[in-house]
ROTI-744352 format. One record per residue (C-alpha): x, y, z. Coordinates in nm, 4 decimals. Last residue first. Layout:
# ROTI-744352
        x        y        z
        X        Y        Z
...
# end
This chain:
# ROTI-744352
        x        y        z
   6.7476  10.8109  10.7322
   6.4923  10.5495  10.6578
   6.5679  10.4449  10.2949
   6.9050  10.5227  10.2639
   7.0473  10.5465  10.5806
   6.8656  10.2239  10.6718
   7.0266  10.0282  10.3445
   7.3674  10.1576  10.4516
   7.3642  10.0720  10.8140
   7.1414   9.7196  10.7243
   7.4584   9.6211  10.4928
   7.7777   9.7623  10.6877
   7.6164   9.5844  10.9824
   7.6448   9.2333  10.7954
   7.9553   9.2813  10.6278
   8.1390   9.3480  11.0205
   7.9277   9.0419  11.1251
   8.0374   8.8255  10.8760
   8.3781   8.9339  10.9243
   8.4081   8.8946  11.3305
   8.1736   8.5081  11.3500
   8.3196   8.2590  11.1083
   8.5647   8.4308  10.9038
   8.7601   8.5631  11.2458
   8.7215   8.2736  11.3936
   8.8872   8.0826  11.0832
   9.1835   8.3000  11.0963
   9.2268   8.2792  11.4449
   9.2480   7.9045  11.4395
   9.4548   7.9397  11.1325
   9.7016   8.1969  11.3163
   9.6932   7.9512  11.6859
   9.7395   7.6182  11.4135
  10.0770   7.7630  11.2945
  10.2334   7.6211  11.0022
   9.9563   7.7361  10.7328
   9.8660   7.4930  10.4513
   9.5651   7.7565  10.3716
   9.4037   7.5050  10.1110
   9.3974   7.2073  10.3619
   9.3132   7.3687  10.6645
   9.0019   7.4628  10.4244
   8.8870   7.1488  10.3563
   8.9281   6.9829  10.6907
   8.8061   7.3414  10.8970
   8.4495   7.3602  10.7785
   8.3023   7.4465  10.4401
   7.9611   7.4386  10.5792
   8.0047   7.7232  10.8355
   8.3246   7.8896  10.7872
   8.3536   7.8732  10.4142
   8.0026   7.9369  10.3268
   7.8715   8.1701  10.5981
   8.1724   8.3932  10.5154
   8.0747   8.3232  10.1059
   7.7282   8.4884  10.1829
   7.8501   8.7915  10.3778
   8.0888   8.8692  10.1091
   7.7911   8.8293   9.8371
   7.5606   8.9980  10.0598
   7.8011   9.2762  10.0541
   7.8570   9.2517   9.7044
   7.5127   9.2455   9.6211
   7.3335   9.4594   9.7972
   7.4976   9.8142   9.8506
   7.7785   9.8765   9.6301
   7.6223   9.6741   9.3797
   7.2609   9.8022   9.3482
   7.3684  10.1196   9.4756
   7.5890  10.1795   9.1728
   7.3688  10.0470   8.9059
   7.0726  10.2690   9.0367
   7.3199  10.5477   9.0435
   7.3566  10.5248   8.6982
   7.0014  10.4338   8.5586
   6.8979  10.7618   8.7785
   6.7185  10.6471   9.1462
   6.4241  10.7208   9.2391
   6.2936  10.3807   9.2452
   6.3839  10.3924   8.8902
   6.4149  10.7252   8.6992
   6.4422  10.8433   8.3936
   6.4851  11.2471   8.3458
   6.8458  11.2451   8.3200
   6.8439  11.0494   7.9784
   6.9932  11.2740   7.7438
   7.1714  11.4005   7.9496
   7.3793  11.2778   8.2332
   7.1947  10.9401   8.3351
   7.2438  10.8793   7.9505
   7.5816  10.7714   8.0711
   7.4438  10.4674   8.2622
   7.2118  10.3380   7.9030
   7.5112  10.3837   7.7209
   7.7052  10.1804   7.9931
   7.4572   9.9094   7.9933
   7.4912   9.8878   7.5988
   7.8791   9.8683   7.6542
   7.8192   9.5708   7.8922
   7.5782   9.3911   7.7009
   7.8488   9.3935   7.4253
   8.1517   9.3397   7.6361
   7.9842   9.0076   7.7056
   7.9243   8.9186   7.3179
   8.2458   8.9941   7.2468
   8.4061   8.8603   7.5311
   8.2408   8.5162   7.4979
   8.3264   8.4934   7.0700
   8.6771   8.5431   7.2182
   8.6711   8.2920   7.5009
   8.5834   8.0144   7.2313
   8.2285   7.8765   7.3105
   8.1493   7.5359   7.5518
   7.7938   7.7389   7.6729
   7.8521   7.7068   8.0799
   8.2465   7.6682   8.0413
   8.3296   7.9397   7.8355
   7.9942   8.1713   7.9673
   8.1797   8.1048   8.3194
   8.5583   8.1821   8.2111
   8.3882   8.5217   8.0315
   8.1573   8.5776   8.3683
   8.4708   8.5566   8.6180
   8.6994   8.7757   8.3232
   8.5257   9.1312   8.3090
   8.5663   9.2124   8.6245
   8.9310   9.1637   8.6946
   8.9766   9.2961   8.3232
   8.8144   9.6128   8.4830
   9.0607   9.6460   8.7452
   9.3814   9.6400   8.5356
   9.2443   9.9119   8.3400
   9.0862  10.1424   8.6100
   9.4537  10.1124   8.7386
   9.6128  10.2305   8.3909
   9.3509  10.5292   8.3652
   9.4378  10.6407   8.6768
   9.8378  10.6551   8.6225
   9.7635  10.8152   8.2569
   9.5272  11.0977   8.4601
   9.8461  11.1329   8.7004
  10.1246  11.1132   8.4214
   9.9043  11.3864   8.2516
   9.8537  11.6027   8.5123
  10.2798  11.5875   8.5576
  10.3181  11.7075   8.1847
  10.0831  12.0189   8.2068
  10.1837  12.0714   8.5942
  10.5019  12.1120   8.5651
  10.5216  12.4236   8.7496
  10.2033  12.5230   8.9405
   9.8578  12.6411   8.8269
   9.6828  12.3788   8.6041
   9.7999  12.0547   8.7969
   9.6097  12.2319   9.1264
   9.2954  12.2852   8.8843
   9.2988  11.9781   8.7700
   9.3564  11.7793   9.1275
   9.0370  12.0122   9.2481
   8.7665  11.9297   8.9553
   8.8107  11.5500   8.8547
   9.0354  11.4025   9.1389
   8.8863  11.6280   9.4248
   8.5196  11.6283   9.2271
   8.4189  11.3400   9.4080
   8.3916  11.4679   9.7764
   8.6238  11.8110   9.8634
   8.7066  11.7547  10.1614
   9.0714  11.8545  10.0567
   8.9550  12.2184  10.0319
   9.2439  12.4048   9.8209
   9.5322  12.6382   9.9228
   9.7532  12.5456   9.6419
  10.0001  12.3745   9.8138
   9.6657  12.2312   9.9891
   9.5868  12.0412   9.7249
   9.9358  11.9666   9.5799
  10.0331  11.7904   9.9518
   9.6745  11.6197   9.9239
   9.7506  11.4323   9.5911
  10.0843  11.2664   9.6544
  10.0175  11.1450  10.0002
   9.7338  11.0511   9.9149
   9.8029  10.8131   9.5837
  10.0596  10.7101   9.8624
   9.8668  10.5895  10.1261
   9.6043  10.3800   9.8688
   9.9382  10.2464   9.6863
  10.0102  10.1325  10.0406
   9.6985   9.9802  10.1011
   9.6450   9.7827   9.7892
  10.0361   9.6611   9.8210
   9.9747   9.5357  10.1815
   9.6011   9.3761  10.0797
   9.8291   9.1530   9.8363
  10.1180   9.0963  10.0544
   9.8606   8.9369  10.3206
   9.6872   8.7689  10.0554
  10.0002   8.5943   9.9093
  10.1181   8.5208  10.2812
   9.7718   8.3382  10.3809
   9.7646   8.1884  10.0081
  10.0721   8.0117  10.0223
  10.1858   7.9310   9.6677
  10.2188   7.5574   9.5949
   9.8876   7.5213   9.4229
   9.9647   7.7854   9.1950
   9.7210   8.0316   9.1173
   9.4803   8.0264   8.8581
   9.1393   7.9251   9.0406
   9.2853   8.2489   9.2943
   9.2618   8.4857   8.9641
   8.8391   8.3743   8.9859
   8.7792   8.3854   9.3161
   8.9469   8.7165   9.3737
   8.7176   8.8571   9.0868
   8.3936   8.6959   9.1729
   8.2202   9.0164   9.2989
   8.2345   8.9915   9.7038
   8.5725   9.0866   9.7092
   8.7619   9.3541   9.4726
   9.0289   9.4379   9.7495
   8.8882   9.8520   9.7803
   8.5426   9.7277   9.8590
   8.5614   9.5254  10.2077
   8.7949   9.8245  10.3127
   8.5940  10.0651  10.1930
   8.2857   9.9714  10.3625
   8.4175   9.9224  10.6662
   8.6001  10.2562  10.6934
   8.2500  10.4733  10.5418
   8.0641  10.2349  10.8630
   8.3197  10.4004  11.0670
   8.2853  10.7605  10.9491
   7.9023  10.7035  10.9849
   8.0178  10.6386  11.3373
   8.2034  10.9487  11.3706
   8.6001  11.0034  11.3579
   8.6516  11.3722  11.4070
   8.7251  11.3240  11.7990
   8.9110  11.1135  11.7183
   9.2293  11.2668  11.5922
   9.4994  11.1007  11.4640
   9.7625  11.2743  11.2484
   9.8589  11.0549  10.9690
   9.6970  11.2020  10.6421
   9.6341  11.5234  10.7274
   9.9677  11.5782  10.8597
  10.1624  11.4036  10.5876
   9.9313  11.6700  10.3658
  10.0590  11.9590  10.5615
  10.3842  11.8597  10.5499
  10.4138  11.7960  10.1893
  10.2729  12.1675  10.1025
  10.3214  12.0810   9.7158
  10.6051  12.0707   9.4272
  10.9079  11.8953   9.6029
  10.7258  11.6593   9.7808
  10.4461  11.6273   9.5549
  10.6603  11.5327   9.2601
  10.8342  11.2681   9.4514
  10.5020  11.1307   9.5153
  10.4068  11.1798   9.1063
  10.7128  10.9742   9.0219
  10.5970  10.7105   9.3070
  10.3094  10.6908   9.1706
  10.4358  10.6542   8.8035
  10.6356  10.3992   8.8693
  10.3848  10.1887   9.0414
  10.1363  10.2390   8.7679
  10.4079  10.1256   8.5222
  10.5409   9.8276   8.7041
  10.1405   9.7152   8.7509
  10.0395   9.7863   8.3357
  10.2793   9.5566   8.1908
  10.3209   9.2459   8.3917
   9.9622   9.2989   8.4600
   9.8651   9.3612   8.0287
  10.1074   8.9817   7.9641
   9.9130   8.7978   8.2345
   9.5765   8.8824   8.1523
   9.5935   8.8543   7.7987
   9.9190   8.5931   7.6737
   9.8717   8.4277   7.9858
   9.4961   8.4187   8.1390
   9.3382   8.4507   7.7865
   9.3509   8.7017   7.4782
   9.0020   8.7664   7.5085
   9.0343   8.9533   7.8763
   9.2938   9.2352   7.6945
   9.0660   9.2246   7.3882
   8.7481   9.3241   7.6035
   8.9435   9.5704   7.8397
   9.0996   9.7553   7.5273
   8.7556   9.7745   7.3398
   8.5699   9.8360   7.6414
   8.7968  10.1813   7.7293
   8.7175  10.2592   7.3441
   8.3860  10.2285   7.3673
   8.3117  10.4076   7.6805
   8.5126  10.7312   7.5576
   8.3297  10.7482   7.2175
   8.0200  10.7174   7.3906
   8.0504  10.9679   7.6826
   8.1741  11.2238   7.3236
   7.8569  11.1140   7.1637
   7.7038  11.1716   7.5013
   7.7884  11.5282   7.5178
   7.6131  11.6719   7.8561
   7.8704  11.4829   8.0777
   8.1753  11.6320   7.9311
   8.0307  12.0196   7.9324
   7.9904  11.9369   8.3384
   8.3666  11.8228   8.3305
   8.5376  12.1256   8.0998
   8.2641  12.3140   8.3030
   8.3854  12.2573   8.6833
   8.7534  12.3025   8.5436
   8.6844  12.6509   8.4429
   8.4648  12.7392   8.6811
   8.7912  12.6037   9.0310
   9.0273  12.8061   8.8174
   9.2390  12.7384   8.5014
   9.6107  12.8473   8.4383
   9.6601  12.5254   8.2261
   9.4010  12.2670   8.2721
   9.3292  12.2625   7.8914
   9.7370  12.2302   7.8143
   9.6327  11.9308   7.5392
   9.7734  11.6472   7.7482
   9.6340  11.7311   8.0464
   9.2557  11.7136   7.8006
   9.3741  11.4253   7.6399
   9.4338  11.2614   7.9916
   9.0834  11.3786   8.1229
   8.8994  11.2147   7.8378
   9.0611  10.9200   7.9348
   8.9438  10.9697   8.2944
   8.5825  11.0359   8.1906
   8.6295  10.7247   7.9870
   8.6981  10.5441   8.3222
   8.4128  10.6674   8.4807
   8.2082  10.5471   8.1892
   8.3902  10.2149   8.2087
   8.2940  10.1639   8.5621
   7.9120  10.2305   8.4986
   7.9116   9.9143   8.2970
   8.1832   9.7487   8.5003
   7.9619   9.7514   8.8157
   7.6783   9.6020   8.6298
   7.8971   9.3161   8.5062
   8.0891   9.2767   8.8067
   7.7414   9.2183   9.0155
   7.6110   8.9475   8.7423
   7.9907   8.8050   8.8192
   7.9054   8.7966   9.2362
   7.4875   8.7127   9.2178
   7.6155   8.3838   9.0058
   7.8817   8.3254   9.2802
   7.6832   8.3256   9.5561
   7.3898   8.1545   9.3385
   7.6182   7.8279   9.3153
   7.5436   7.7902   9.6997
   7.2210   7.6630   9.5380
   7.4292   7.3246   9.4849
   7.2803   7.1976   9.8058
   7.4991   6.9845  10.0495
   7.7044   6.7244  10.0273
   8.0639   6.8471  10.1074
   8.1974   6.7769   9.7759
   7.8735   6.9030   9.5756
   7.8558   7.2264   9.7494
   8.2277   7.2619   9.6433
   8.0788   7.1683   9.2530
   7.8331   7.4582   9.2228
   8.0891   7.7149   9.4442
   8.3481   7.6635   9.1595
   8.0911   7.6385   8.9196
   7.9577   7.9539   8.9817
   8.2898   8.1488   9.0514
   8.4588   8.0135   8.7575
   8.6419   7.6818   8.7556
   8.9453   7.5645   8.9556
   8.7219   7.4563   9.2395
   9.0011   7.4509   9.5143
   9.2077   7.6960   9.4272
   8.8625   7.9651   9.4219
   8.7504   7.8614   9.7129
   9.1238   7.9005   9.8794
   9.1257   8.2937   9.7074
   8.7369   8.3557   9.8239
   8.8677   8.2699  10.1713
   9.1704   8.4377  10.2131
   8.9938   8.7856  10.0896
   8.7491   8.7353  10.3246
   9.0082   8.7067  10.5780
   9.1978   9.0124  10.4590
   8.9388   9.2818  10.3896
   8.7379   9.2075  10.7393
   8.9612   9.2157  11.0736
   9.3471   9.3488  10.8979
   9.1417   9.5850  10.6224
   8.9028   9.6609  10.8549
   9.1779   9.8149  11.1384
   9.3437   9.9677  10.8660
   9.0553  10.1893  10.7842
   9.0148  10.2797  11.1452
   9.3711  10.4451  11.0868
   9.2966  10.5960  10.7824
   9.0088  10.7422  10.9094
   9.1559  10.8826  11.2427
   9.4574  11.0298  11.0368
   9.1972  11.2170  10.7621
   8.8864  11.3751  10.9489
   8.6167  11.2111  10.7674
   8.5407  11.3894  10.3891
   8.9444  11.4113  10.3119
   8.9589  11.0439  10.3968
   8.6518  10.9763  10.1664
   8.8414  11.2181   9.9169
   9.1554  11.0147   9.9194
   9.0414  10.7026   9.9327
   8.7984  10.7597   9.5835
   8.9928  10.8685   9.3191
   9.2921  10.6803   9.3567
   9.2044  10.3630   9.6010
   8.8633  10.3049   9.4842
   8.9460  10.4292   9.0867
   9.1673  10.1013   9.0930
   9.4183   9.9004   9.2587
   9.2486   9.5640   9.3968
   9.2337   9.3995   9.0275
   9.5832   9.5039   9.0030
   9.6362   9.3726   9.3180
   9.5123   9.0313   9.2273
   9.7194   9.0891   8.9299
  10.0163   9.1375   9.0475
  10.0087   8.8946   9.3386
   9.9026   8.6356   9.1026
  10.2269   8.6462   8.8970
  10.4150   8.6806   9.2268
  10.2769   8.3499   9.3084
  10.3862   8.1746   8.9333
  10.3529   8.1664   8.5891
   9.9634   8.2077   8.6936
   9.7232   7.9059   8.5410
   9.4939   7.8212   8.2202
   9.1230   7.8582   8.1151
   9.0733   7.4598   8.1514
   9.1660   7.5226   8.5186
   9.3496   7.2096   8.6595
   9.2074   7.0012   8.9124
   9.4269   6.8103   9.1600
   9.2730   6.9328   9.4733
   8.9147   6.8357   9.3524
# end
């Protein structure tokens, strides 16, 4: 298997890779959602304790979807189909990756309705409606968003439409050719909306909430929120990683690829909050906000200080760009499996793909009107999609392909992949995905499921 080409095609080269794993890494999670899970649990401490998973859980599983994934050369499922096969044992492993690229097709459905939101949300910068508006104001424009579903539809369709031709165009001239684009620009505009902050916002105060350490605010739930996040925020545990590491050169080291990787995730995570929290509390707002800091708070700080009309729109266009690069990440494990499983051209694949996907999005926008009275399991269509993910399958996903690679993958095989000089940092790797990561997934799992259902 190490000679094995992908049939779909290969990175230009490491830093090719890097790009777009972190593109796939950089999205909504690190944006929207960092900031206001910091601003929820006591902001140094979290970040801190956030770190801490990143370096003991993120990273290694990380490593070892990326050397799967280089080995195989195939999607997800046949990757983990024909690895089983090399080391003789059952080919049901193949489910780890069928459960990962069923999970980035649900997530993506409810993804892309975010996402439109956050379209919607440019025009609206774009067209002054945040201008001089107040906490009501800005908490209509959004609830008056969610009660039009032809306007939810529109949105959807035309975030799918970009992502679908994007993935259709293939690993070079699609995936390649949108990260070369889309990752310089989303850098450049964070750090255009950092400099921003500094000179625009309370930059102190928001350095201060970011990086002072207190402990005393960091609970366990806190903790478990850290975990979580980390494992999240570098796309594992859904095929994506697996997938762009079948591309990537066999010559590139994965342990320093991943390492830069999860290093650019983070510190685009740091700065999207260092240049949202100095505006929010330049303008005397609650930076614990929850959700509606990037989609109610953010708006109405854009709305009320100087340059805020063209500097709310480089933020929304900023968003919209990572949601971009993520959802191609998504999209592509079940096109390259649907290619190989069924022998059809990746185009016909994304269309019919993006199809289910859209009409799974209709269905998760309907959670907002006109169908908010459905429920499953007490759940809405939307949230069910989000807990079903978030909760089960990528973790168990994660947890699964820890067991895989450190247990029945063994050390030959993957001392192989990794290549690394130092026996003491493989040896720790390999504990680490053997007993600390599995265990880290594993606790996230029952805590989450028992707050749910018995808390």
């Amino acid at each position: 298997m190490q000679d094995r080409q992908s049939i779909h095609g290969s990175w230009a080269s490491r830093w090719t890779f890097i790009l777009a794993a972190t593109g796939s890494s950089v999205g909504l999670g690190n944006i929207w959602k960092f900031p206001y899970i910091a601003g929820e649990n006591g902001g140094g401490a979290f970040v801190l304790m956030y770190l801490v998973c990143i370096a003991l859980v993120g990273i290694p599983i990380m490593m070892a979807e990326v050397l799967l994934g280089r080995r195989g050369r195939q999607s997800p499922v046949n990757t983990l189909k024909d690895m089983a096969i090399e080391i003789g044992t059952t080919k049901r492993w193949a489910w780890i990756g069928l459960c990962g690229v069923a999970a980035g097709i649900m997530i993506l459905s409810f993804y892309s309705v975010v996402s439109g939101w956050v379209i919607a949300y440019v025009v609206y910068a774009a067209e002054g409606t945040f201008t001089g508006a107040g906490v009501e104001q800005i908490g209509k424009v959004f609830n008056d968003l969610l009660a039009d579903p032809q306007e939810l539809v529109l949105w959807h369709t035309l975030f799918m439409i970009v992502v679908a031709g994007t993935v259709a165009r293939g690993v070079n001239k699609g995936l390649e050719a949108g990260i070369r684009l889309l990752m310089p620009m989303l850098f450049a505009l964070l750090l255009l909306l950092l400099v921003y902050a500094i000179t625009a916002g309370d930059f102190a105060a928001g350095w201060d909430f970011m990086f002072h350490v207190d402990f005393s605010a960091l609970s366990w739930n806190a903790v478990l929120i850290a975990m979580g996040h980390a494992f999240f925020t570098l796309s594992l545990g859904m095929g994506s990683i697996m997938v762009y590491g079948s591309y990537m050169p066999k010559k590139a080291s994965i342990g320093g690829t991943v390492l830069t990787v999860a290093g650019l995730d983070t510190l685009v995570a740091l700065i999207a909050g260092l240049a949202i929290f100095p505006l929010v509390f330049g303008n005397q707002l609650d930076p614990g906000a929850g959700p509606g800091l990037m989609l109610v708070t953010l708006p109405v700080a854009f709305g009320n200080m100087a340059g805020g009309q063209i500097f709310g729109f480089l933020f929304f266009a900023m968003v919209a760009i990572a949601a971009w690069s993520s959802a191609i990440s998504l999209l592509e494990p079940v096109v390259a499996y649907v290619v190989e499983r069924f022998k059809i051209g990746r185009t016909s694949a994304c269309v019919i793909l993006s199809g289910f996907v859209w009409v799974l999005g209709v269905g998760a926008l309907g959670s907002f009107n006109f169908g908010s009275d459905w429920s499953f399991f007490g759940f809405n269509f939307f949230d069910l999609l989000d807990f079903m993910t978030a909760n089960i399958m990528l973790p168990l996903g994660g947890l699964l392909v820890c067991v895989f690679t450190g247990w029945w993958v063994g050390k030959k095989i993957t001392a192989d992949e990794l290549n690394m000089k130092s026996e003491l940092v493989f040896n720790s790797w390999f504990f680490v995905v053997r007993f600390i990561a599995p265990v880290a997934v594993a606790i996230v799992f029952i805590a989450n499921l028992w707050q749910k259902f018995a808390g």
